[in-house]
C-alpha positions as CSV (number, residue, x, y, z in Angstrom):
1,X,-4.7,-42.1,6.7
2,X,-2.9,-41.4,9.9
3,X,-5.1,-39.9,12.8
4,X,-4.0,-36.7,12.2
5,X,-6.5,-33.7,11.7
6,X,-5.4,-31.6,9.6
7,X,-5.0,-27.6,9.6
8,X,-6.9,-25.5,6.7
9,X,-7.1,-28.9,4.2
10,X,-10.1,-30.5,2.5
11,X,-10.6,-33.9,4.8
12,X,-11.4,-35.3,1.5
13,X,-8.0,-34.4,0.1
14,X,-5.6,-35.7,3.3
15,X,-2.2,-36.4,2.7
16,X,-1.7,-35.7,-1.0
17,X,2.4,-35.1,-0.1
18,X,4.3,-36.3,2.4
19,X,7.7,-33.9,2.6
20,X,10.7,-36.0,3.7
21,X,13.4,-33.6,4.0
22,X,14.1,-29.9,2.6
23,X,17.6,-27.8,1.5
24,X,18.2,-24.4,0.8
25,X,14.8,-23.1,-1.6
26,X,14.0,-27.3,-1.9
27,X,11.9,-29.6,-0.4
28,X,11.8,-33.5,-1.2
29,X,8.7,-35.5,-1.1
30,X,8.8,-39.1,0.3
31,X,9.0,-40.5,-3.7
32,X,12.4,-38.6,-4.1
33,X,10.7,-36.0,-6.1
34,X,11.8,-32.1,-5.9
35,X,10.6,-29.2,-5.6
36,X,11.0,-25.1,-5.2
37,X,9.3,-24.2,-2.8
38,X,7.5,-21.3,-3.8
39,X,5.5,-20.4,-0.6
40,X,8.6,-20.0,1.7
41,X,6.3,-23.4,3.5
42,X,3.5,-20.9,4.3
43,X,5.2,-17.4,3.7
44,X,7.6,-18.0,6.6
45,X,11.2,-20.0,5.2
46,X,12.9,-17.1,4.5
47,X,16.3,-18.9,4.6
48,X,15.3,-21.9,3.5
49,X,15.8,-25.6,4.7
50,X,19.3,-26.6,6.5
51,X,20.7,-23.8,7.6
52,X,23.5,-25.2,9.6
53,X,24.3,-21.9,11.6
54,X,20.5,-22.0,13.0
55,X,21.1,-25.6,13.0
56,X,24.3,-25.0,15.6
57,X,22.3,-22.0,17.7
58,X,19.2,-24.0,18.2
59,X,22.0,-27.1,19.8
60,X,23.9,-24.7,21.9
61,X,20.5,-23.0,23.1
62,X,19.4,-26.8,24.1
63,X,22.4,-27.7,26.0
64,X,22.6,-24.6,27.6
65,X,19.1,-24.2,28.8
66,X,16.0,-26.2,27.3
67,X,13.3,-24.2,29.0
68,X,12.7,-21.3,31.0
69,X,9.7,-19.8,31.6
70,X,8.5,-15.6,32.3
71,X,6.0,-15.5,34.8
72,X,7.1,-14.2,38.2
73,X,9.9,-11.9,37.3
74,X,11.6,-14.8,35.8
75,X,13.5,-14.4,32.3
76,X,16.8,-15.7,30.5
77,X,19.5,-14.2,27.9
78,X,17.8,-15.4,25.0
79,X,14.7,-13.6,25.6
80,X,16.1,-10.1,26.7
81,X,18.7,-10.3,23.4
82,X,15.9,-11.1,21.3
83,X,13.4,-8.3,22.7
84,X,16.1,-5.7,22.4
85,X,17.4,-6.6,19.2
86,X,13.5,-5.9,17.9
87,X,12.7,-3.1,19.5
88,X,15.6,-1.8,18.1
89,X,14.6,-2.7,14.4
90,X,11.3,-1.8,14.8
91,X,9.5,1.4,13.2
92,X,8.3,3.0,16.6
93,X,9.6,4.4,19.3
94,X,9.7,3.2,22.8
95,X,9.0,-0.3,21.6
96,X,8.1,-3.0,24.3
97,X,8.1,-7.0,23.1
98,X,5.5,-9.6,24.3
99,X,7.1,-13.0,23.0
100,X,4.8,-15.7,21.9
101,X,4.2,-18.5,19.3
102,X,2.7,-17.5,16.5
103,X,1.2,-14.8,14.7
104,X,-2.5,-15.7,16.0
105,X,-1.5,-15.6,19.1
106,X,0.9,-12.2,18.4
107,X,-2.6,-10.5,17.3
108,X,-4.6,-12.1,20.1
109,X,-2.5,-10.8,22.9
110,X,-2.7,-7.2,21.1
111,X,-6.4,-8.0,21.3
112,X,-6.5,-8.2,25.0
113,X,-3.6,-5.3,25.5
114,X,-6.5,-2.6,23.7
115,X,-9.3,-3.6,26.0
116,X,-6.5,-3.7,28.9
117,X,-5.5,-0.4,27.8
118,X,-8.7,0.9,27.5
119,X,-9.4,0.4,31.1
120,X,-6.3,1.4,32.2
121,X,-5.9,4.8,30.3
122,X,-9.7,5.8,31.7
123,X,-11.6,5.3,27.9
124,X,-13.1,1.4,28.6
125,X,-15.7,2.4,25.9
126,X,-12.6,2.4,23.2
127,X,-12.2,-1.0,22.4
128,X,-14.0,-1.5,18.8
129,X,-11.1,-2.9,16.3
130,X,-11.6,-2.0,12.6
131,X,-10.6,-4.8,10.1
132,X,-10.4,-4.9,6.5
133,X,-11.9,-7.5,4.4
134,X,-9.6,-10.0,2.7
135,X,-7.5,-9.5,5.4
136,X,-5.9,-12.3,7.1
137,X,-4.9,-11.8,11.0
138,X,-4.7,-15.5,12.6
139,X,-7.1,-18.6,13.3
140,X,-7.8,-18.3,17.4
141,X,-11.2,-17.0,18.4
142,X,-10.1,-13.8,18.5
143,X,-7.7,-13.4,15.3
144,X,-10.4,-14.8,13.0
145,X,-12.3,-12.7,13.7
146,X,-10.0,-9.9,13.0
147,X,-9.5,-12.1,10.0
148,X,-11.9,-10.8,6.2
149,X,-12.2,-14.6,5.0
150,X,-15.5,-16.1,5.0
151,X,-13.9,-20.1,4.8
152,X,-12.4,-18.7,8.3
153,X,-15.4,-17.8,9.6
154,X,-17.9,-20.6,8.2
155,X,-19.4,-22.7,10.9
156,X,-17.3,-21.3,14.0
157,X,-19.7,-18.6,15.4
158,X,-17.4,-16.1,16.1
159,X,-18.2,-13.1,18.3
160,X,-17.7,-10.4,16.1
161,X,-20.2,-8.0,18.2
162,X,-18.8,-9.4,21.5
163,X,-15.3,-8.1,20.3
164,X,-16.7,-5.2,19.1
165,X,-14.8,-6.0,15.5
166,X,-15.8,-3.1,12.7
167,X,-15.2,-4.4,8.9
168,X,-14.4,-1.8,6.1
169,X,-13.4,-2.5,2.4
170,X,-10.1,-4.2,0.5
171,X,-7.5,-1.7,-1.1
172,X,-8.5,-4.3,-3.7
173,X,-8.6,-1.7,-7.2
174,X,-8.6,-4.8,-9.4
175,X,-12.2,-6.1,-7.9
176,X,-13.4,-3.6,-5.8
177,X,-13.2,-0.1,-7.8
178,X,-16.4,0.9,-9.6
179,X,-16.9,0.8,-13.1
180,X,-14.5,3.8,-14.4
181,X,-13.3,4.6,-11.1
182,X,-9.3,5.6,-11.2
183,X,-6.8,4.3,-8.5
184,X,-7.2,7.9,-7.1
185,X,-10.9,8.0,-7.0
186,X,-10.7,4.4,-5.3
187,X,-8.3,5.2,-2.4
188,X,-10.3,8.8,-2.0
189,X,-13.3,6.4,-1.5
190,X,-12.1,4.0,0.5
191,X,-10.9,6.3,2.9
192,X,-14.5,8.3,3.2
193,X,-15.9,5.0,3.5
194,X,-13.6,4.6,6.3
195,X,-14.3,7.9,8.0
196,X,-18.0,7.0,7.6
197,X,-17.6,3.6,9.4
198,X,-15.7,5.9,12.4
199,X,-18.4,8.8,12.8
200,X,-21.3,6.0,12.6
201,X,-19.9,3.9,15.6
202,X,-18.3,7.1,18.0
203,X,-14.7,8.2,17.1
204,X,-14.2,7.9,21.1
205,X,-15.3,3.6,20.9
206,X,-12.5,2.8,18.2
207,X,-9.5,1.9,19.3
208,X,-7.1,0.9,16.7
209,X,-7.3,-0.4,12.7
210,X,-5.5,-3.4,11.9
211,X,-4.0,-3.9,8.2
212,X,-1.0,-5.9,6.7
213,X,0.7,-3.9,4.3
214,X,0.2,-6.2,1.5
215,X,-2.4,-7.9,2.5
216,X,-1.0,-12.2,2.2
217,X,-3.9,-14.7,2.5
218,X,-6.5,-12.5,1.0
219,X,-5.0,-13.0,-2.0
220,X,-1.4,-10.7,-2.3
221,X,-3.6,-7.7,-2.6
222,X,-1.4,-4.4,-3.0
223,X,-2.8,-1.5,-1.8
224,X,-2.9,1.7,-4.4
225,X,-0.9,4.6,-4.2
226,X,-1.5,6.9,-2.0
227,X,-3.9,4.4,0.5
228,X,-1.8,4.3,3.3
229,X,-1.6,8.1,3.4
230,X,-4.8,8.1,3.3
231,X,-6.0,5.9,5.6
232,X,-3.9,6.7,8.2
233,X,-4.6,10.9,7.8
234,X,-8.3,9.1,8.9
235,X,-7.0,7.5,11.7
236,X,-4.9,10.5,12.9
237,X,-7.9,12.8,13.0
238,X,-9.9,10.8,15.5
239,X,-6.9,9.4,17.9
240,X,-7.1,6.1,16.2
241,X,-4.0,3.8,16.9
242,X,-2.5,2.1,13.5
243,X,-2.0,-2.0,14.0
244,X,0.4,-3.1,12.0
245,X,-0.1,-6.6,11.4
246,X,3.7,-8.2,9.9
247,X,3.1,-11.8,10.3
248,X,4.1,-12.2,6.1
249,X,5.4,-8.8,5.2
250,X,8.1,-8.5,8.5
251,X,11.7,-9.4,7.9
252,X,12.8,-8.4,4.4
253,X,9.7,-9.9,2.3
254,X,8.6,-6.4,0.6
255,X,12.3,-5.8,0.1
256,X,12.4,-3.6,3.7
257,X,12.8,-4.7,7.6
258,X,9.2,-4.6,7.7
259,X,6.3,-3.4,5.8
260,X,5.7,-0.5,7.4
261,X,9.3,0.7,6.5
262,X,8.0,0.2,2.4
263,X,4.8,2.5,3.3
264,X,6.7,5.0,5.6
265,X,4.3,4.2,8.1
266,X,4.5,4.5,12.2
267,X,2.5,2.0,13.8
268,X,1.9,1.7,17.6
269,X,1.0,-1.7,17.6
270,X,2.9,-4.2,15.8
271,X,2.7,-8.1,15.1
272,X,6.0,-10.4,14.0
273,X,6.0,-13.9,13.2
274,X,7.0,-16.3,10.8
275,X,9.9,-15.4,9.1
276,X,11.5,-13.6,12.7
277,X,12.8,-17.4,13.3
278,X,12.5,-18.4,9.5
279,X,10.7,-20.9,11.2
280,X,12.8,-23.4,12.2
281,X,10.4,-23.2,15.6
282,X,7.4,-20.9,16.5
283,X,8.2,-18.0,18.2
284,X,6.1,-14.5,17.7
285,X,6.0,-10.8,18.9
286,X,3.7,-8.6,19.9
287,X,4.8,-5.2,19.8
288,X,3.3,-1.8,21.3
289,X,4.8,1.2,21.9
290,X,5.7,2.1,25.5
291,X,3.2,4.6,26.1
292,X,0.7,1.9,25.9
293,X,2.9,-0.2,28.3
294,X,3.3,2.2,30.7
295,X,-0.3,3.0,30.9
296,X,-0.8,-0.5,31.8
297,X,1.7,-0.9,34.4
298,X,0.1,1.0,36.9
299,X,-3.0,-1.6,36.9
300,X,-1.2,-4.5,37.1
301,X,1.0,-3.3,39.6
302,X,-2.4,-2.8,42.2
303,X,-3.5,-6.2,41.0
304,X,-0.1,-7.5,41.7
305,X,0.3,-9.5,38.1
306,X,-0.4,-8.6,34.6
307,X,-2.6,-11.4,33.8
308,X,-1.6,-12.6,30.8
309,X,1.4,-14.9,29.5
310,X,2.3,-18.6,27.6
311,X,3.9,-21.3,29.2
312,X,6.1,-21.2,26.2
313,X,6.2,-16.8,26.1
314,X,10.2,-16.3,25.4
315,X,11.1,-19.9,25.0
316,X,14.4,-20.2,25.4
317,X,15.2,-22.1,21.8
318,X,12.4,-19.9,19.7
319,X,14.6,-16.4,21.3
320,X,17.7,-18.1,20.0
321,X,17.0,-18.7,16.9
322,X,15.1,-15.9,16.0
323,X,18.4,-14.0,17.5
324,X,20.5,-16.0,15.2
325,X,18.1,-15.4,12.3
326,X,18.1,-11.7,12.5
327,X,22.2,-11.9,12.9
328,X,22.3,-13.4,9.8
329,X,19.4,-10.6,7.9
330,X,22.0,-8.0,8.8
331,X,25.0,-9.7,8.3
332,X,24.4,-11.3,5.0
333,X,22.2,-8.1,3.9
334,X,19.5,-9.9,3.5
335,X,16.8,-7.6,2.8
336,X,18.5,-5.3,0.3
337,X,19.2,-8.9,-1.5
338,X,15.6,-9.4,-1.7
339,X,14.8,-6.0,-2.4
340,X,17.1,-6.8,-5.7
341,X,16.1,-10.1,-6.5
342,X,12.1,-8.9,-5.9
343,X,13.0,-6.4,-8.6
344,X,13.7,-9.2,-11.0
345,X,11.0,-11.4,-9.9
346,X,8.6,-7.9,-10.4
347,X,9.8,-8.0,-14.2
348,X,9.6,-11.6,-14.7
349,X,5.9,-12.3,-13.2
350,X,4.6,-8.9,-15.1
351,X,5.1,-11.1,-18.4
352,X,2.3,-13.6,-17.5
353,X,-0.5,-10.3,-17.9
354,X,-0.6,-10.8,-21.3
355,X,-1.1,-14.9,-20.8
356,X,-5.0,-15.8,-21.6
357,X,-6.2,-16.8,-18.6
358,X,-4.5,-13.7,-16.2
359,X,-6.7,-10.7,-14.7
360,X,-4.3,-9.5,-12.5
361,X,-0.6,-9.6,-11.4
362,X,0.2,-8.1,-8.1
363,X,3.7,-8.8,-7.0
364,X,5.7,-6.7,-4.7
365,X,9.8,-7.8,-4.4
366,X,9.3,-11.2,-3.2
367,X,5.5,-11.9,-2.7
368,X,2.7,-12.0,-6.1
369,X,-0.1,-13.4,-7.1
370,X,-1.7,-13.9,-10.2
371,X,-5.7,-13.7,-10.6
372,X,-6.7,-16.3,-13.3
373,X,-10.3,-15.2,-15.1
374,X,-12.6,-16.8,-17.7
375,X,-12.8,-13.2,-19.7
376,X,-9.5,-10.6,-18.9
377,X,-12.1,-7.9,-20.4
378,X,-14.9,-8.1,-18.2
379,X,-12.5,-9.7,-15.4
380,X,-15.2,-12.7,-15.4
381,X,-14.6,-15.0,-13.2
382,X,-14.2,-18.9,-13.7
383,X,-18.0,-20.3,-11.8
384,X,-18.4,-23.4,-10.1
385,X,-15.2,-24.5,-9.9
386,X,-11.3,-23.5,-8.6
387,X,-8.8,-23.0,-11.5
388,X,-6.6,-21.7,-9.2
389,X,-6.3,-25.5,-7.4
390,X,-5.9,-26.6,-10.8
391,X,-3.2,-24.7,-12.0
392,X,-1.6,-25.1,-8.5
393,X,-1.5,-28.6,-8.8
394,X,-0.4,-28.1,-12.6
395,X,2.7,-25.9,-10.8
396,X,3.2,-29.0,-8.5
397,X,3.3,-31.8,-11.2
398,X,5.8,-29.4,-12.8
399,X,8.3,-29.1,-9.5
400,X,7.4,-26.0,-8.4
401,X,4.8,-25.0,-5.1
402,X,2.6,-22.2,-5.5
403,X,-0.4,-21.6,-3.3
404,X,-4.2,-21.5,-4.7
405,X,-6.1,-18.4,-2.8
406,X,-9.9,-17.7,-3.0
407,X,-10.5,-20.0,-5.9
408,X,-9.0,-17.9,-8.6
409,X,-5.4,-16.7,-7.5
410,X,-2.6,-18.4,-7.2
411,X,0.1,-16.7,-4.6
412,X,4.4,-16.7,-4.9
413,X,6.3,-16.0,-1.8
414,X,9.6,-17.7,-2.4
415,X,12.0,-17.6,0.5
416,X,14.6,-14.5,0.2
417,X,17.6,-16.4,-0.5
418,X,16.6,-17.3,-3.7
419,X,18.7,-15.9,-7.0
420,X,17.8,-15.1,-10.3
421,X,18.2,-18.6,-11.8
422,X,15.6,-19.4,-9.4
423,X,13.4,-16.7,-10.4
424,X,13.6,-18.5,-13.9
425,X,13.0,-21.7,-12.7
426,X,9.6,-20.4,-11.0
427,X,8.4,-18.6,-14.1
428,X,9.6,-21.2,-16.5
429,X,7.6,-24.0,-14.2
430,X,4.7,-21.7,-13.4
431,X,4.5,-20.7,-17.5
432,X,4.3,-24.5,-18.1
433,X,1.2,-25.1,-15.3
434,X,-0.7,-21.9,-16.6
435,X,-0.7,-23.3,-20.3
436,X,-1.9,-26.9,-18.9
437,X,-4.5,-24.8,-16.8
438,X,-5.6,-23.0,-20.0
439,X,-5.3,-26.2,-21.7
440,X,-7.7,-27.7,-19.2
441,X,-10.5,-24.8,-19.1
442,X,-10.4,-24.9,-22.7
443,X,-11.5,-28.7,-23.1
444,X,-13.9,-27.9,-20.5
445,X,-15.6,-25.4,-22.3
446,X,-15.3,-23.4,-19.4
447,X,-13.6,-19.8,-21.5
């Protein structure tokens, strides 16, 4: 054991692969062994490992200019191409780009630009955020709070009340309707449940909702048909700003730019991580529209400095590669090819609902999970232990890396440059570790 500590990992369970080198949809362990990648690393390596053009952008970027900071005025190329080219993608008009370094920090800054904005637009009561649970926002103080996962808020006494954060339900049909209830009926509730939540804390204290389109960490969770229009007629009636959180969904995963453009929705607030630089380096957005900015400007102009910025906000080599990322999305059509393969990958995972051990698929172009249960009939779930590390483990042994969520899912996001053979190799390899995982729960006595 090195003296590492180690990020969202059992200290028990520490260095179980060592990952030597990676290429195209593959990464190598330090034993030689390969394997897909099905997690895109953590839903971020949208072009995969090696890319020799990002390779070439991020070595011109460094001999060209290794660092340059924003405060003061200051700024670079890199940074201004990279701003414009997003707020030109981007589903809102007027956008303005606050560059940072990853998607915690993306949804923190929007955290301190409501209570900013708040002050500065004369409403410093309107600063309560609603989140969903089972959503997943970040790991800072905070973005986990934002966050709807209990493991991310065990033992870290986060000020919930302090940040005035508001919780209301999953779009979660599959575990959260009531006995009988329709899709319909479920949205229709969610969204009184919602309005309920608004009128019992002042319309006039809430700013803004935050919600990923397909919500990633929580478990893949699709929404319904028909909940985004609902939800958002909700936040419409009481002035209540949509924040549109894209950290997984941004940059061609659902088949679209961004999520937002697969729901037709508008956000105001927006934040973009991950795959905007396919991660070859950290680099995030924050994204508002520019009535918000402009509402702040005035403030920080009397104070002489809006106080807030990274030493490493617009780093030069993130800006470049992200610039050269997106280049390569539009030029190679990136997103309608995932839109295409996603449809195939859709077909393919929808066979494993009638395997034994599957509740639930939810996949969405190129993002799914499957939920594994002890009964499908009564959706019983296994107790006492997590068949979804099991089975990922199973995936593992086989070649392939999948990614165990909330005990009893197991979550696909494959990065988009994946084909159709690929789309075989997953199911093939993910077949193989859900028959060894029913295998296993079998001998157990455990279904």
């Amino acid at each position: 054991m090195t003296a590492m500590l180690y990020p969202s990992t059992n200290p028990a369970a520490t260095e179980a692969m060592v990952v030597t080198h990676g290429e195209g949809p593959y990464i190598y362990d330090n034993k030689g062994k390969q394997y897909l990648e099905g997690m895109a690393g953590l839903w971020c390596t949208a072009l995969g490992y090696g890319n020799e053009e990002v390779i070439e952008a991020a070595t011109r970027q460094m001999r060209e200019l290794s660092f340059g900071h924003m405060f003061g005025g200051k700024t670079h190329p890199a940074a201004m191409e990279l701003a414009d080219k997003l707020a030109a993608m981007v589903p809102m008009s007027d956008a303005r780009v606050f560059l940072g370094n990853s998607g915690s920090d993306a949804n923190d800054t929007l955290m301190k630009l409501v209570r900013y904005y708040a002050e500065a637009s004369g409403q410093p009561q309107r600063t309560k955020i609603i989140a969903r649970e089972k959503g997943y926002h970040g790991v800072t103080v905070a973005s986990a709070s934002l966050t709807g996962l209990a493991p991310n808020h065990a033992h870290f006494q986060l000020p919930f009340d302090a940040l005035g954060v508001l919780r209301t339900g999953a779009p979660h049909y599959y575990r959260c309707a009531e006995p009988g209830e329709s899709e319909a009926d479920f949205v229709a509730r969610r969204a009184r449940e919602l309005e309920a939540l608004i009128l019992a804390e002042g319309p006039d204290t809430i700013a803004a909702m935050i919600a990923e389109p397909v919500n990633g960490a929580g478990g893949v969770i699709i929404p319904p048909e028909g909940y985004f229009e609902a939800i958002t007629a909700v936040l419409e009636r009481y002035g209540i700003v949509l924040w549109d959180d894209e950290v997984i969904c941004g940059f061609g995963r659902l088949g679209t730019a961004f999520g937002a453009d697969r729901y037709q929705l508008r956000p105001q607030m927006m934040a973009c991580a991950k795959a905007l630089s396919s991660a070859y380096v950290p680099v995030s957005a924050a994204i508002v529209s520019g009535d918000i900015v402009d509402a702040i400007a005035g403030p920080a102009a009397e104070l002489g400095v809006f106080g807030h910025g990274y030493t490493y906000s617009g780093h030069p080599l993130g800006c470049a590669i992200a610039s050269k990322v997106l280049d390569i999305y539009q030029r190679d059509r990136v997103f309608e090819h995932a839109a295409t393969v996603g449809a195939y990958m859709e077909q393919q995972l929808q066979r494993f609902a009638d395997h034994p051990l599957v509740g639930e698929v939810s996949v969405m172009a190129m993002i799914g999970a499957l939920e594994l249960v002890a009964d499908k009939d009564s959706k019983r779930a296994f107790e006492g232990m997590k068949v979804g590390q099991y089975c990922a483990k199973a995936a593992e042994d086989n070649g392939l890396i999948i990614r165990p969520l909330g005990g009893n899912r197991v979550a696909l996001c494959p990065p988009l440059i994946i084909n159709e053979g690929h789309v075989d190799e997953i199911t093939n390899k993910l077949g193989r570790a859900l028959d060894a995982t029913l295998d296993f729960v079998t001998a157990e006595g455990l279904i």
